[in-house]
C-alpha positions, 0 to 999 in steps of 0.5 A: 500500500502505498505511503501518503505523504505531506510536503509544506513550503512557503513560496515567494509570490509577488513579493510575500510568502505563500504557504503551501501544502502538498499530498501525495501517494510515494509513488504518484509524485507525478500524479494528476494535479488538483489545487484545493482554494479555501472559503472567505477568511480561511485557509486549506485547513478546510481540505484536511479531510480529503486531501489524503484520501483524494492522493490515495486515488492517485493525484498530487493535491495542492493546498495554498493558504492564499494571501493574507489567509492561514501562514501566507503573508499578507497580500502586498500593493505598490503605492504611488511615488516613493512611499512604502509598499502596503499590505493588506486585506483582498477586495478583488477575486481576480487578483487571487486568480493571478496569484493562483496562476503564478504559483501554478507557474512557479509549481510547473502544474501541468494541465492541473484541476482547480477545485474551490469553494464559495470565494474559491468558486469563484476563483476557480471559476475565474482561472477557467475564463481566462487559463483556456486550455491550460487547466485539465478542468475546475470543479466550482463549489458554491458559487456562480459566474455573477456578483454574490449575494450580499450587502457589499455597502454593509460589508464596508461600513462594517470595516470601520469597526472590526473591534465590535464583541459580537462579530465573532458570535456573527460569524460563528452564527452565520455559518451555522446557518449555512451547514446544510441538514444532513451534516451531523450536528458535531461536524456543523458544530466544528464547522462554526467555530473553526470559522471563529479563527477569521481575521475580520478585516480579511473575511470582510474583504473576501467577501466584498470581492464575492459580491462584486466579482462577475466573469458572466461575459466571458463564461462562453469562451471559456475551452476547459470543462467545469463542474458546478456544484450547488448545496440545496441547504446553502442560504448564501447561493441561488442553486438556479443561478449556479445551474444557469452558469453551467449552461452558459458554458461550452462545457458546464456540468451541473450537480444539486447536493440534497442536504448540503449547505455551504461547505460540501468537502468539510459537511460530507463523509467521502467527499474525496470519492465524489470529487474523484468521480467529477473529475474523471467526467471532466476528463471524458469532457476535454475532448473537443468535439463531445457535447457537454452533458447535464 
């Protein structure tokens, strides 16, 4: 039986340090690679569960905190003029996506999977539009091609006072709200309070950049296969929106989790067995003259 192992480094990526995980089986270093993006205010914690059993199904698995999340260091800006440089929190998704496509580089990923969720979704989404051929597929959890649903005029008026007692009961709150039903109530549990953890000025940020992000323009030229998957329990997204992007696409696959909410690779038991089956309909689906099936 072959041996997983975990590899972790921090790579420098515009100038800040980015720190990333690897899975994989001995003797499958050069397995297919699939790169795991993390929710708003996160970090790859969020894929402990399935990282081992997806590298035991023969691929290498890719892990980064994006910037600013987990280990990696805030995002960094360049001012005007002579004054230092400035880092911070992410108000535009694209900006992870150009983050996302320099560590692919700096990794020498060949024709990799992206699989994200919710702001990963998106990012997902995003690398699809504009990698072309250059991605074997993306699997997109938890989102859709337009702007999210959420007050994005609140959220900045909410990072002017990021000190206030009751964010962090907010955030547990609020993420217990969007567990879906069949998740057992000790994982819902473990769900809301690890999100606890979250930097404020960081999550609001994310999710600012959830309700402005839109690639719906581009979505028909986009040449890789994607898998959309929407939690028929998830308050924070509109399941036929997600179903609409999918048709929008050359080759868009839709999939609706009876009992899922917002957080399918941490609420499900397995969920390394039902992302492998994704992934290998992506497959089937790259070659150029077979139709997309929904």
């Amino acid at each position: 039986m072959s041996r997983i192992r975990h590899e972790a480094r921090y790579l420098e990526i515009d100038g800040v340090l980015g720190y990333v995980e690897e899975v994989y089986a001995d003797r499958a270093e050069g397995g297919t690679p699939v790169l795991c993006l993390h929710t708003a205010g996160q970090s790859g914690v969020q894929w402990r569960r399935t990282t081992e059993e997806l590298a035991a199904l023969g691929y290498r698995v890719i892990v980064p905190d994006l910037p600013g999340h987990g280990r990696s260091e805030p995002a960094r800006s360049e001012p005007a003029r002579s004054e230092p440089a400035r880092f911070g929190p992410v108000e535009d998704l694209s900006q992870y996506a150009d983050w996302c496509q320099r560590l692919i580089a700096a990794l020498e990923l060949e024709q990799p999977y992206v699989v994200g969720c919710s702001i990963g979704g998106k990012i997902a989404l995003d690398l699809a539009v504009r990698a072309g051929a250059g991605l074997a597929g993306a699997v997109v959890l938890a989102a859709e091609a337009g702007p999210g649903r959420v007050n994005v005029a609140g959220l900045r008026r909410e990072l002017q006072d990021l000190a206030a007692p009751s964010r962090s009961d907010r955030t547990y709150l609020g993420t217990l709200a969007v567990v879906g039903s069949a998740a057992p109530p000790a994982t819902a549990e473990l769900i809301a309070t690890m999100h606890r953890r979250e930097d404020p000025a960081v999550s609001g940020a994310d999710l600012i950049g959830w309700g402005t992000h839109d690639v719906r323009d581009a979505l028909g030229d986009t040449r890789c296969p994607v898998q959309l998957v929407a939690g028929a329990d998830d308050l924070w997204i509109d399941p036929e929106r997600v179903r609409r992007t999918a048709e929008a696409l050359p080759h868009g696959r839709y999939a609706l989790l009876s009992g899922v909410g917002h957080y399918p690779m941490e609420e499900l038991d397995g969920f390394a067995g039902l992302l492998h089956g994704w992934l290998r309909q992506l497959s089937g689906d790259r070659t150029p003259s077979r139709r997309t099936a929904r």
